[in-house]
Backbone of each chain as ProteinMPNN parsed JSONL, in Angstrom:
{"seq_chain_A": "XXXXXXXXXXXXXXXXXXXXXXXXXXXXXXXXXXXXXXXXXXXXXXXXXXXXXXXXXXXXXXXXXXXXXXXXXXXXXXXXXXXXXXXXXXXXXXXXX", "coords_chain_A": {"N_chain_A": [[107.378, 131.885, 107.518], [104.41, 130.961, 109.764], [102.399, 132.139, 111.922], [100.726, 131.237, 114.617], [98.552, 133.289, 117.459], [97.426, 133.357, 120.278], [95.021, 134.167, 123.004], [93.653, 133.845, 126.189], [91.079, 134.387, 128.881], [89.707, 133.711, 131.883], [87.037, 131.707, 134.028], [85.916, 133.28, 136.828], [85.385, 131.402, 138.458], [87.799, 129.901, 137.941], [89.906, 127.064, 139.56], [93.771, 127.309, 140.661], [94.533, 124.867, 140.187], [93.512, 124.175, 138.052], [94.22, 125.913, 135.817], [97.24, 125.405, 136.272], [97.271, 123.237, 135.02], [96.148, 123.688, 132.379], [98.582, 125.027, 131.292], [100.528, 123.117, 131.962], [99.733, 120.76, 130.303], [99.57, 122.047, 127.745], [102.492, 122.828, 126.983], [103.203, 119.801, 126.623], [102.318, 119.766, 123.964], [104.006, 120.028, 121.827], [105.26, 117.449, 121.697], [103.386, 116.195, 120.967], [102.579, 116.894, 118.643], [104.495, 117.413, 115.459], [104.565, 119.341, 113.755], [104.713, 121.804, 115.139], [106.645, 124.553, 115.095], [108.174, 125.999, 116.493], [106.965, 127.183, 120.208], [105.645, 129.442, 122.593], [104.373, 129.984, 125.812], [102.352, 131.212, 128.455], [101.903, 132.86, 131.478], [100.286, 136.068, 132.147], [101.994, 138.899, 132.77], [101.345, 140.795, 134.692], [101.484, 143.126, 135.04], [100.304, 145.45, 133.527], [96.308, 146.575, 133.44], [93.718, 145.009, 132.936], [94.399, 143.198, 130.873], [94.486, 139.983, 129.221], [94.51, 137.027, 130.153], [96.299, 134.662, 129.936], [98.692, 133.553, 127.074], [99.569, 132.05, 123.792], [102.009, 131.793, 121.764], [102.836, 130.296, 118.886], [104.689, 129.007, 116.327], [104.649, 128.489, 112.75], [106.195, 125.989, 110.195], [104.206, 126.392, 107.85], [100.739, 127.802, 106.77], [99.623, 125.411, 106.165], [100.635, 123.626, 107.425], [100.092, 124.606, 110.186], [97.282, 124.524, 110.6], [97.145, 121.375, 110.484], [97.784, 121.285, 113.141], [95.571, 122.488, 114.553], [93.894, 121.434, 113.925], [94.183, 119.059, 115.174], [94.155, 115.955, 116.344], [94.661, 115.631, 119.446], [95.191, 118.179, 120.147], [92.249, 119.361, 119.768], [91.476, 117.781, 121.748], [92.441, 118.533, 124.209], [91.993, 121.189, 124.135], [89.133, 120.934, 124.548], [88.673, 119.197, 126.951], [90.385, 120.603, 129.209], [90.79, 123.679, 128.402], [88.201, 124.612, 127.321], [86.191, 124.284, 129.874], [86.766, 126.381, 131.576], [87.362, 128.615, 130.406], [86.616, 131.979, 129.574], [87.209, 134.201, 127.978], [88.278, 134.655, 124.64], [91.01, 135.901, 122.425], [92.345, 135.846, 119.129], [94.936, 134.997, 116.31], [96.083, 135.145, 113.39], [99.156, 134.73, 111.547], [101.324, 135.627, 108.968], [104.736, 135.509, 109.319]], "CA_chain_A": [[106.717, 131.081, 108.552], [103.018, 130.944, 109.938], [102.449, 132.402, 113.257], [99.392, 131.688, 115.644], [98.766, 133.987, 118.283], [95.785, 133.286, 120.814], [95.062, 134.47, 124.274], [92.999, 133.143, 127.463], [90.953, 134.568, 130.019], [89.426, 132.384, 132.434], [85.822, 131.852, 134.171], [85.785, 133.365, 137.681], [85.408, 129.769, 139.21], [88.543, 128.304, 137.718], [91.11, 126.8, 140.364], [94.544, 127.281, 140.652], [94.789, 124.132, 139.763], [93.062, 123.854, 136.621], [95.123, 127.005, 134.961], [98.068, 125.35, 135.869], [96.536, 122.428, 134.256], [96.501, 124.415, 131.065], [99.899, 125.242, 131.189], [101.642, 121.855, 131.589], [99.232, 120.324, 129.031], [99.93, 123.005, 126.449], [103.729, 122.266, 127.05], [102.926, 118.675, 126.163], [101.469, 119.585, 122.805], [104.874, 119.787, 120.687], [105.65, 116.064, 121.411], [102.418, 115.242, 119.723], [102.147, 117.38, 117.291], [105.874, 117.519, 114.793], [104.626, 120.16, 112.871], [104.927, 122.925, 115.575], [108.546, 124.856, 115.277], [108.172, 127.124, 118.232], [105.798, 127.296, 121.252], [105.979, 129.704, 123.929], [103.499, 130.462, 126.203], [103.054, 132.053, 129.349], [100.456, 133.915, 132.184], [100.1, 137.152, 131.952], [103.212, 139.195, 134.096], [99.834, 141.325, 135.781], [102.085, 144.785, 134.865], [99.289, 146.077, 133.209], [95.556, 146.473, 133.689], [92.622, 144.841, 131.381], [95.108, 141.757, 130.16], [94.11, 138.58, 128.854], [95.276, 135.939, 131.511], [97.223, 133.358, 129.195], [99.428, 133.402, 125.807], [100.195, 131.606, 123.509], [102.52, 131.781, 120.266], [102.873, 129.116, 118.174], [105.312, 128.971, 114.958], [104.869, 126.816, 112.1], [106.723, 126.167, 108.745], [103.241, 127.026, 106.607], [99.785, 128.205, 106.639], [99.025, 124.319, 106.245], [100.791, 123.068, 109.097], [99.216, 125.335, 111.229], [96.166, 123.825, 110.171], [97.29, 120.279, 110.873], [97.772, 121.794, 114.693], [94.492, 123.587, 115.114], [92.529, 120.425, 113.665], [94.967, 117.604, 115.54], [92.499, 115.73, 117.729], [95.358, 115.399, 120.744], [94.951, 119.796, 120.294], [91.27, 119.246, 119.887], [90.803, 117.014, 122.972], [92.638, 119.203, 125.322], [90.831, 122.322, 124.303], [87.453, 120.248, 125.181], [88.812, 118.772, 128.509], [91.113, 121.663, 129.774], [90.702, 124.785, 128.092], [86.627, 125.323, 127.806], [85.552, 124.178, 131.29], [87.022, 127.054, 132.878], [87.25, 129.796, 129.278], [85.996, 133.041, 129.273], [86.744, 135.35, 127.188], [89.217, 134.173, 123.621], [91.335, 136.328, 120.947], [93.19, 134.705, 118.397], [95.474, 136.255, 115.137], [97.218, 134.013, 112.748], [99.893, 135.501, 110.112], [102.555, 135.529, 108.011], [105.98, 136.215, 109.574]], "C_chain_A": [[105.316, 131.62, 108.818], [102.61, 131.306, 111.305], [101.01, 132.605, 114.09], [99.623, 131.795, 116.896], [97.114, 133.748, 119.399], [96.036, 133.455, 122.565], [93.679, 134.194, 124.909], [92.354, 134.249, 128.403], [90.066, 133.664, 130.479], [88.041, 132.834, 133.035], [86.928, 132.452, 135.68], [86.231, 132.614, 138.63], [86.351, 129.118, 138.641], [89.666, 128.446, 139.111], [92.668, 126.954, 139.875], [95.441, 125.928, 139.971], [94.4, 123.774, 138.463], [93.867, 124.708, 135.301], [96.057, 126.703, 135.131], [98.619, 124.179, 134.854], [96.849, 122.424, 132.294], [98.118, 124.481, 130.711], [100.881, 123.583, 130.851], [100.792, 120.949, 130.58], [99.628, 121.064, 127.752], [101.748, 122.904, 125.781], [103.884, 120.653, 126.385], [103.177, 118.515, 124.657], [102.722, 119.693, 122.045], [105.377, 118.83, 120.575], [105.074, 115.563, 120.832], [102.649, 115.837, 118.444], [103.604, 118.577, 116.78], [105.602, 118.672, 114.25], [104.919, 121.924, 113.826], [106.385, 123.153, 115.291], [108.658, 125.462, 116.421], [106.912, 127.131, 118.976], [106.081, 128.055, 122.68], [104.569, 130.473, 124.586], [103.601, 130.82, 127.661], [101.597, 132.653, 130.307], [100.74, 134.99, 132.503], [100.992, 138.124, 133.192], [102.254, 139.963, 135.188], [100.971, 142.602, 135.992], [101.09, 145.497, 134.477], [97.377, 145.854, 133.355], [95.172, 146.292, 132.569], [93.477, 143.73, 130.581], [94.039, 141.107, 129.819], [94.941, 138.291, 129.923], [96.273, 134.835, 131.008], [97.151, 133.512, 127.545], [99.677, 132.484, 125.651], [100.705, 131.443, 121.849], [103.293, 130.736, 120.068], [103.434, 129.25, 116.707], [105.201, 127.898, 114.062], [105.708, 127.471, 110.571], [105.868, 127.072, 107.491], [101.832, 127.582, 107.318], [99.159, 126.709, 107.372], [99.36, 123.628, 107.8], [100.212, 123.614, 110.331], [98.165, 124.425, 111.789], [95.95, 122.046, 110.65], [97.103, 120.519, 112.474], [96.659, 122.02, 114.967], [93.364, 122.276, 114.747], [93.148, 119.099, 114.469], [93.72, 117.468, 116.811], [93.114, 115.198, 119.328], [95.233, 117.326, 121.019], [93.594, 119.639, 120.507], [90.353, 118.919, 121.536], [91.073, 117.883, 124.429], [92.357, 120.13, 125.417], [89.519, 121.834, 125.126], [87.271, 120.152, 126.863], [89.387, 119.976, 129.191], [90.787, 123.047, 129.739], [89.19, 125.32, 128.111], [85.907, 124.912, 129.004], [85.66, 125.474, 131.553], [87.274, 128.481, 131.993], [86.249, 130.58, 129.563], [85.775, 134.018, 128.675], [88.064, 134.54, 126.136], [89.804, 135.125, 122.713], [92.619, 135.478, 120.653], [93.263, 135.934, 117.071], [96.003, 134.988, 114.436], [97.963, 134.929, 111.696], [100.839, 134.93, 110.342], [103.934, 136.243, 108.472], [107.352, 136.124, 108.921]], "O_chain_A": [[104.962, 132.632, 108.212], [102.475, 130.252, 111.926], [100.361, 133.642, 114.223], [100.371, 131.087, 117.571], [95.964, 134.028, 119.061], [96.975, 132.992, 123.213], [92.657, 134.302, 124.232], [93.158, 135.117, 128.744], [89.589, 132.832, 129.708], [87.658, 133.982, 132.809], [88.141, 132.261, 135.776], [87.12, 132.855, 139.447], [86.232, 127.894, 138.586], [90.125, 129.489, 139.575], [92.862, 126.728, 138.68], [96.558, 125.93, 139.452], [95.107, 122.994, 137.825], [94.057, 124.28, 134.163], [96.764, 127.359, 134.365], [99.663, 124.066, 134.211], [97.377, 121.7, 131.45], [98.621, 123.861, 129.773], [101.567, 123.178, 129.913], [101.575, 120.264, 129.923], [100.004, 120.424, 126.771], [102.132, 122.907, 124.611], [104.817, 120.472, 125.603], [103.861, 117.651, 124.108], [102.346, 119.153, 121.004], [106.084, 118.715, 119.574], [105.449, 114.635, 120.115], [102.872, 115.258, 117.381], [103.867, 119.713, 117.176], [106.645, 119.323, 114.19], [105.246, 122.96, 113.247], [107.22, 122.25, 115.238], [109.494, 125.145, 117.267], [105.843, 127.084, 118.368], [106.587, 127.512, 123.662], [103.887, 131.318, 124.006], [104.709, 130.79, 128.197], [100.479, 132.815, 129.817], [101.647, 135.027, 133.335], [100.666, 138.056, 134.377], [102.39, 139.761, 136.395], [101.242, 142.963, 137.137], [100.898, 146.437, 135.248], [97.128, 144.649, 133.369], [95.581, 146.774, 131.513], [93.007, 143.451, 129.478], [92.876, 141.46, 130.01], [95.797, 138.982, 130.476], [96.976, 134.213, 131.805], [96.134, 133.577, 126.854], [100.018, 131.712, 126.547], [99.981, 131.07, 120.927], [104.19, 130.297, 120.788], [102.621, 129.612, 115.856], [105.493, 126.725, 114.298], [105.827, 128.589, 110.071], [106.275, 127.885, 106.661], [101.916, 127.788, 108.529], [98.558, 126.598, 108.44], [98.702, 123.298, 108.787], [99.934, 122.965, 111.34], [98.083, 123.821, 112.859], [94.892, 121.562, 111.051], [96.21, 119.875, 113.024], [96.53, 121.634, 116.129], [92.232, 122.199, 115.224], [92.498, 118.062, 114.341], [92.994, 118.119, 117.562], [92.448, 114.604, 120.175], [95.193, 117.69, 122.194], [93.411, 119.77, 121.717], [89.376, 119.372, 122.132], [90.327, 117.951, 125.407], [92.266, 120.547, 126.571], [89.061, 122.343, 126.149], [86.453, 120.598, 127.668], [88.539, 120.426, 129.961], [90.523, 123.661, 130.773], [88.902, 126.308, 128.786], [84.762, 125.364, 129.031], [84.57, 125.974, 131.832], [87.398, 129.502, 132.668], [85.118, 130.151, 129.795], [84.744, 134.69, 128.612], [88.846, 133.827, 126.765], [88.939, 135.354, 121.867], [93.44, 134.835, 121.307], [92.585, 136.916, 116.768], [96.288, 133.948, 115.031], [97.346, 135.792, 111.071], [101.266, 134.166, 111.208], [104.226, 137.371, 108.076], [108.272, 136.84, 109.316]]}, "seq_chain_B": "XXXXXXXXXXXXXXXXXXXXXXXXXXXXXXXXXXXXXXXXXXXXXXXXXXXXXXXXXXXXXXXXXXXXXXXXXXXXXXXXXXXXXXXXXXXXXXXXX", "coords_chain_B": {"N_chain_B": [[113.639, 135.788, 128.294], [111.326, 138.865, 127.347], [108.207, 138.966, 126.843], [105.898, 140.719, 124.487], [102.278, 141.082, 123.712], [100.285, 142.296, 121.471], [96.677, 142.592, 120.275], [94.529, 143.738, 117.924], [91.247, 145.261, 116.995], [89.931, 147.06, 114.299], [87.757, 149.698, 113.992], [84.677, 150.199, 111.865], [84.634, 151.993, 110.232], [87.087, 152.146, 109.783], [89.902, 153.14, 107.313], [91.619, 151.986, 104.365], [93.879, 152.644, 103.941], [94.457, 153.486, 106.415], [94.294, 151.778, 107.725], [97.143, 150.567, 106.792], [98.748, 152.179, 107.377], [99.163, 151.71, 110.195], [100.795, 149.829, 109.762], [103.091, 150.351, 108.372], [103.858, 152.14, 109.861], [104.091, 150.913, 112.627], [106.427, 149.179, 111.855], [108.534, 150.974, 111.648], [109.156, 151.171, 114.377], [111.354, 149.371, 115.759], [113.554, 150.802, 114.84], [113.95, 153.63, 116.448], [113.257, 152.853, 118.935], [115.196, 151.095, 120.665], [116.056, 149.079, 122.855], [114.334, 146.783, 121.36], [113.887, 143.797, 120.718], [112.824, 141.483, 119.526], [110.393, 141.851, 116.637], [107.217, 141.074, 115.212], [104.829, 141.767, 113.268], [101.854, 142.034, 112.247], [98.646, 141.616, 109.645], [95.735, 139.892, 109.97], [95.09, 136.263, 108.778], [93.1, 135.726, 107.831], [91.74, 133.029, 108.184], [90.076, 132.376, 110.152], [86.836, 132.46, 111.54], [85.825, 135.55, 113.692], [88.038, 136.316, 114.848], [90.769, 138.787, 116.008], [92.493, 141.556, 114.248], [94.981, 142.517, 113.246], [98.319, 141.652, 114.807], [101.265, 142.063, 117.378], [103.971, 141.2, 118.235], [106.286, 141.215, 120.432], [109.858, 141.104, 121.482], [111.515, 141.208, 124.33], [114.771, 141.693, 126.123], [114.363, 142.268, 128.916], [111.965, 142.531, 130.932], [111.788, 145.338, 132.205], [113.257, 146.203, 129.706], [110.697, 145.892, 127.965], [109.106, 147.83, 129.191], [110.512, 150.538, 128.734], [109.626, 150.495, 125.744], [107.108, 150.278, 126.446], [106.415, 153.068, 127.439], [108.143, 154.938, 125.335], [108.084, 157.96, 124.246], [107.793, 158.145, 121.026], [106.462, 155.56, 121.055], [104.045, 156.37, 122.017], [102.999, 158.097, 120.922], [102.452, 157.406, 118.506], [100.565, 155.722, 118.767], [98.486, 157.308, 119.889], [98.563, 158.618, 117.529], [98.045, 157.021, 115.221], [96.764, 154.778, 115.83], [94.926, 154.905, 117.88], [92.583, 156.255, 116.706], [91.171, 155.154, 115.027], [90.778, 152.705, 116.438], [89.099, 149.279, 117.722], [88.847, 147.468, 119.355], [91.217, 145.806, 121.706], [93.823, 143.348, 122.882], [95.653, 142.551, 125.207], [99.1, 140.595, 126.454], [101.538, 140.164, 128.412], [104.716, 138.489, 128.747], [106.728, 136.13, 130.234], [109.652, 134.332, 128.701]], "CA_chain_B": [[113.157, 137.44, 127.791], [110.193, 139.216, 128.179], [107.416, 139.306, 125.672], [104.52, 141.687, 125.007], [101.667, 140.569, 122.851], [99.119, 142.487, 121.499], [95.643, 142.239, 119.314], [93.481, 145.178, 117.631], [90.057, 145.13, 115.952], [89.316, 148.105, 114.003], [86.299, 150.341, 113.95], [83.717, 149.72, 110.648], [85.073, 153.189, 109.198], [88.854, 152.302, 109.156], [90.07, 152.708, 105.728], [92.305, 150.465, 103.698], [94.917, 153.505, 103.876], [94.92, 153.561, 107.68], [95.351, 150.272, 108.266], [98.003, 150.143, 106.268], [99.417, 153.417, 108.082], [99.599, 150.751, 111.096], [101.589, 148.53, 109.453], [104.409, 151.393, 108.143], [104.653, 152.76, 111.055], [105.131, 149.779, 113.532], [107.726, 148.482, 111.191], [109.784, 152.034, 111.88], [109.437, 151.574, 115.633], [112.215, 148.933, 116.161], [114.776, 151.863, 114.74], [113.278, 153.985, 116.844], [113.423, 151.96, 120.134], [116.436, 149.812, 120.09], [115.358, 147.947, 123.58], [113.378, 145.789, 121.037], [114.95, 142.626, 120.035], [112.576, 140.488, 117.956], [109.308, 142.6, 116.668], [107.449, 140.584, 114.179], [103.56, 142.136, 113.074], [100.737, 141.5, 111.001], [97.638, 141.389, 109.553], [95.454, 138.314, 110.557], [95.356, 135.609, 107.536], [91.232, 135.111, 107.8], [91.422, 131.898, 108.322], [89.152, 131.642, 111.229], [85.989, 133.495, 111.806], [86.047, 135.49, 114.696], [89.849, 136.536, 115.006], [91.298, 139.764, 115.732], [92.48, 142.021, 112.858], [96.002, 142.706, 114.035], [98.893, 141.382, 116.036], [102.015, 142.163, 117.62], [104.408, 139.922, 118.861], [107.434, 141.661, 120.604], [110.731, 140.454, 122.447], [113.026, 142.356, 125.18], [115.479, 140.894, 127.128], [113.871, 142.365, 130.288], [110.67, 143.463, 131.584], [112.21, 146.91, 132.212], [113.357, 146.917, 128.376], [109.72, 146.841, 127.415], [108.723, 149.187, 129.75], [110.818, 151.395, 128.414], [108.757, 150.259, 124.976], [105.679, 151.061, 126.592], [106.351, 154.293, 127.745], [108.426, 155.751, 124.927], [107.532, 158.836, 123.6], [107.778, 157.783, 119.744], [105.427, 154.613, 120.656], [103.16, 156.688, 122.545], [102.844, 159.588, 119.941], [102.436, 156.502, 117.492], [99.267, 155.129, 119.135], [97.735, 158.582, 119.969], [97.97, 159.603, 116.657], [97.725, 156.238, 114.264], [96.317, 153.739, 116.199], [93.739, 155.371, 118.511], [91.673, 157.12, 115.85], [90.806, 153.783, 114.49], [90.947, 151.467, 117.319], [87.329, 149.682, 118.179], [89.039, 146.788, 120.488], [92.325, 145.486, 122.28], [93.476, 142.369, 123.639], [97.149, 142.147, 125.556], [99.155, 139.864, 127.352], [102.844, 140.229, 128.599], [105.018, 137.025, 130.023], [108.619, 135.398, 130.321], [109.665, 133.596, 127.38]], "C_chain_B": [[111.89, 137.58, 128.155], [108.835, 139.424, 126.524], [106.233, 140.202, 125.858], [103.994, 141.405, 123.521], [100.536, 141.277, 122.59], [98.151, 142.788, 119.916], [94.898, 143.525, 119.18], [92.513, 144.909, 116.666], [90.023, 146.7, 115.644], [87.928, 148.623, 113.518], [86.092, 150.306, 112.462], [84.448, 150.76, 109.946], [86.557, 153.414, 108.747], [89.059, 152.21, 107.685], [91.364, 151.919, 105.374], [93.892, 151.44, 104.286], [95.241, 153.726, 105.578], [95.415, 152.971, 108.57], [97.038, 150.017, 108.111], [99.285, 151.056, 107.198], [100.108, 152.352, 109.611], [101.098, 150.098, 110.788], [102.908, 149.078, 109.326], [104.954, 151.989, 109.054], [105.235, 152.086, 112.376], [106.545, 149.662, 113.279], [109.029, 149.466, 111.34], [110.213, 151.993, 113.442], [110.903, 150.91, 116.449], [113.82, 149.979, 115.979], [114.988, 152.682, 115.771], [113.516, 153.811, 118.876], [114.188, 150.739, 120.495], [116.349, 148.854, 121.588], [114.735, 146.935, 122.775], [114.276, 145.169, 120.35], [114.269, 141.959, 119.008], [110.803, 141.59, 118.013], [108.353, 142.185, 115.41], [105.513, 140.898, 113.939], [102.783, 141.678, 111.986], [99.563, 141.628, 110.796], [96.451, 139.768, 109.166], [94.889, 137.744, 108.969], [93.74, 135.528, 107.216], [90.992, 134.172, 107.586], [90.436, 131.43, 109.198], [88.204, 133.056, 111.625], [86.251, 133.988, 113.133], [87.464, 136.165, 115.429], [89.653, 138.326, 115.517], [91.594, 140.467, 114.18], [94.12, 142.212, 112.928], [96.544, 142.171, 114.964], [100.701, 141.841, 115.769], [102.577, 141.41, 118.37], [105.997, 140.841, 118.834], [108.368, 141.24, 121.923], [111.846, 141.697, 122.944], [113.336, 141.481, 125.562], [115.178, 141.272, 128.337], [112.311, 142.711, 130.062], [110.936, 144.687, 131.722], [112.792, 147.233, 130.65], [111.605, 147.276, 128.163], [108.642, 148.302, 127.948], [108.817, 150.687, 129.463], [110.052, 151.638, 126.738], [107.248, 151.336, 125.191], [105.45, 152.436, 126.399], [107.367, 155.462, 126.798], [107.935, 156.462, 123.895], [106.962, 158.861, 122.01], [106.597, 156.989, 119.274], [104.178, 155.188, 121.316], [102.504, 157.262, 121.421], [102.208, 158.469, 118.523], [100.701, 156.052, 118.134], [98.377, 156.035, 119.515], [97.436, 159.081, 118.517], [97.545, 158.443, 115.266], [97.059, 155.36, 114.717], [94.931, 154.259, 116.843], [92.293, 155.662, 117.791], [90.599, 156.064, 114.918], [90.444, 152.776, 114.921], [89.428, 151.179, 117.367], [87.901, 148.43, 119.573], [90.272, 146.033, 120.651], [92.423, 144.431, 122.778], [95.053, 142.186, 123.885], [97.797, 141.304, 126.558], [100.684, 140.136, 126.917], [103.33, 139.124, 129.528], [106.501, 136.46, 129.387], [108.415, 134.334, 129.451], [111.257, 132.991, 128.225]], "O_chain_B": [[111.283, 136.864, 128.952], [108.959, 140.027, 125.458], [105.669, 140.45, 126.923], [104.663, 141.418, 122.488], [99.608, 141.052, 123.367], [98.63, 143.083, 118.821], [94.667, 144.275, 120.129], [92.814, 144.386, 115.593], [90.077, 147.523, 116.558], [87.163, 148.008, 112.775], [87.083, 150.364, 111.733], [84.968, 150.361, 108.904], [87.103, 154.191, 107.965], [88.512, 151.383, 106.956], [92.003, 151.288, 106.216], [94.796, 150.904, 104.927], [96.353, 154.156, 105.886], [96.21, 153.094, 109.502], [97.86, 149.526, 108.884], [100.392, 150.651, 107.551], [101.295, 152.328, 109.936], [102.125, 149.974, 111.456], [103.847, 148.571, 109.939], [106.128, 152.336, 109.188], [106.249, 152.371, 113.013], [107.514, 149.887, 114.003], [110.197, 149.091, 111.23], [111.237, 152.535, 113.858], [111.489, 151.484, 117.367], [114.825, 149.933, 116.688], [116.135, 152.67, 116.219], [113.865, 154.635, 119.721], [113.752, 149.59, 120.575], [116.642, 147.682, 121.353], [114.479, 145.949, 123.466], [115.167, 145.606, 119.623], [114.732, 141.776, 117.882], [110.224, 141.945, 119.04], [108.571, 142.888, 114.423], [104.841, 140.083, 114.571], [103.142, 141.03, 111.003], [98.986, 141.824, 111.866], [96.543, 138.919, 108.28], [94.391, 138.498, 108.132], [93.41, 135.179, 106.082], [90.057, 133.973, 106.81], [89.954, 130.3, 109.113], [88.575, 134.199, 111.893], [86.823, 133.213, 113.9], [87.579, 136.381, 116.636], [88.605, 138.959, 115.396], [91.07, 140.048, 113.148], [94.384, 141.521, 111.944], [95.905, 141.979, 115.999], [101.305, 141.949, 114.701], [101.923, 140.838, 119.242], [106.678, 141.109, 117.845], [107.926, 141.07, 123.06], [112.552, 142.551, 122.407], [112.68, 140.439, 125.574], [115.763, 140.569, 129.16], [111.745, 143.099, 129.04], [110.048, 145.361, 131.2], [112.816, 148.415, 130.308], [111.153, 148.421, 128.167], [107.929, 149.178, 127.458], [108.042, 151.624, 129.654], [109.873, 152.808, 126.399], [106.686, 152.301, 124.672], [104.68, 152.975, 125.605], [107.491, 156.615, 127.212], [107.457, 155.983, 122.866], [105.919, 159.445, 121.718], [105.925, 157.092, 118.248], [103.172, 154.488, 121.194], [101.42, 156.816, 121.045], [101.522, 158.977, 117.636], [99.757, 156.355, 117.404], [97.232, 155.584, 119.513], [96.445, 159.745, 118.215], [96.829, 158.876, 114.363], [96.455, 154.848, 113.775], [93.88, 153.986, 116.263], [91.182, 155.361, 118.227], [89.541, 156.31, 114.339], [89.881, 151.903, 114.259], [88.564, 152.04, 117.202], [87.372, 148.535, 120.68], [90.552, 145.452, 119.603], [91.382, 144.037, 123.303], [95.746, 141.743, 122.969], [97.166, 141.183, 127.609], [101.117, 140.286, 125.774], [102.824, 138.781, 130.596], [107.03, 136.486, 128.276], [107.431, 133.6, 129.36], [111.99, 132.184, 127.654]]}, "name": "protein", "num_of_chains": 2, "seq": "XXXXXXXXXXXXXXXXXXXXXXXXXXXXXXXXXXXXXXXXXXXXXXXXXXXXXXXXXXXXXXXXXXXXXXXXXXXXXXXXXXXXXXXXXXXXXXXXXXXXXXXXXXXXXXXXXXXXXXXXXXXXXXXXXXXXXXXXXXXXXXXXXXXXXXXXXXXXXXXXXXXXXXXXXXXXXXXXXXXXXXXXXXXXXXXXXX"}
């Protein structure tokens, strides 16, 4: 399997409402898009200092399907609208599990 | 369960042999630390400019299993003496799965 790994922190100025925003949109995203196998994501339990603020791992069958995910323009659109208004800082991993 | 997620860039002078030292020695830690249920690592595919270099993607059934993760001696002694020496930047996030 194909495993992308990407984490969130947020601007200063985002609302409570907009991060939870993120969340139930991101939940959404395996009805559109068949090719995900697993999706779990999550905000940060705030046990440790210096986090990222929001996970999320994402399983797919291949490399390619991934790929179908990361270019789908229902993933695309809700990065645009949701996710970079209120983005601040991004890491991201993809591999082979 | 409880997940703990984390990303590592390494410094310009890591060598091929140290990286790799990463990789051998994670893979011993689940023996090691039997709190860990699913522990599944890697090195990032380079598909996307920009990425991390490294990720970990690990499952407890509590928050107090990985705690006990965090703080045991084996994984400490492991990141003091293979990971540190190499490290140039970090990126973690822990959250209920």
């Amino acid at each position: 399997m194909f495993r992308h790994v990407v984490m969130f922190t947020w601007v200063a100025g985002a609302t409570e409402e907009q991060k939870a925003e993120v969340e139930t949109g991101l939940k959404k995203l395996p009805d559109a898009i068949p090719e995900i196998r697993r999706y779990e994501i999550g905000q940060d339990a705030g046990i440790n200092p210096g986090n990222y603020e929001f996970a999320v791992v994402a399983d797919f069958d291949s490399e390619e399907d991934y790929l179908v995910y990361r270019d789908h323009p229902v993933h695309r659109a809700f990065i645009a609208d949701v996710i970079r208004p209120i983005l601040a800082g991004r890491a991201a991993v993809q591999y082979s599990i």
